[in-house]
N, C-alpha and C positions, 0 to 999 in steps of 0.2 A: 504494500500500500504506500504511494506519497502522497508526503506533505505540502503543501504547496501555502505560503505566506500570502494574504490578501489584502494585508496591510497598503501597502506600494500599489494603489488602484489610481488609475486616472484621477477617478471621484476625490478619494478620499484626498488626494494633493494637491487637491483645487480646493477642498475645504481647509485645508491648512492654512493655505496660502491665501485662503479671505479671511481667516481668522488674524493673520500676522497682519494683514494688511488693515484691518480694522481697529487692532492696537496701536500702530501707528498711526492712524491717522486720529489716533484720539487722546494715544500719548503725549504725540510729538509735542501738542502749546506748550503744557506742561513742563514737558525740560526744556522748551528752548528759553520758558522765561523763566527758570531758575537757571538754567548756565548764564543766560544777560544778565542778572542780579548778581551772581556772586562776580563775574565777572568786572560789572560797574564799579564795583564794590573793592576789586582788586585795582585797578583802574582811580580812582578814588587816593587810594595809599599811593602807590606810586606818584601822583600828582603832590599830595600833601610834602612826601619825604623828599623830593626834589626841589621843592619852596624852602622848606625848614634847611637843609643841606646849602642853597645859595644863602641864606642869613646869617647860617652858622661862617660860610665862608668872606661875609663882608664885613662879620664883625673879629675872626679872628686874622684878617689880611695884613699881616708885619714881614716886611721885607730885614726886615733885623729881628735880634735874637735878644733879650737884656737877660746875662748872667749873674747875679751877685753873689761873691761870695764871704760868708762870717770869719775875720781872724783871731 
């Protein structure tokens, strides 16, 4: 007697394949405005730390060095 699998049917891989398709299309908003958000967000930092970074660099701008030392 064989077995024969009937998994692998035309049908059955056309239902899959409207099932994937139908999580995606109803996933998809979802993560694309969470990846925007954390992203803005990342986006956000980098802007802030490169403002802070020039401040830092105008207020410590000395072409000389002052050493003292205690005798």
């Amino acid at each position: 007697m064989l077995y024969s699998i009937t998994f692998w049917t035309n049908d059955n891989m056309a239902k899959f394949w409207d099932y994937v398709q139908m999580l995606l299309e109803t996933i998809q908003p979802g993560i694309m405005l969470t990846v925007a958000i954390v992203l803005v967000g990342l986006l956000i930092g980098v802007i802030v730390r490169s403002f802070k970074k020039t401040e830092d660099d105008e207020n410590n701008d000395r072409d000389y060095e002052i050493r003292r030392y205690n005798r």
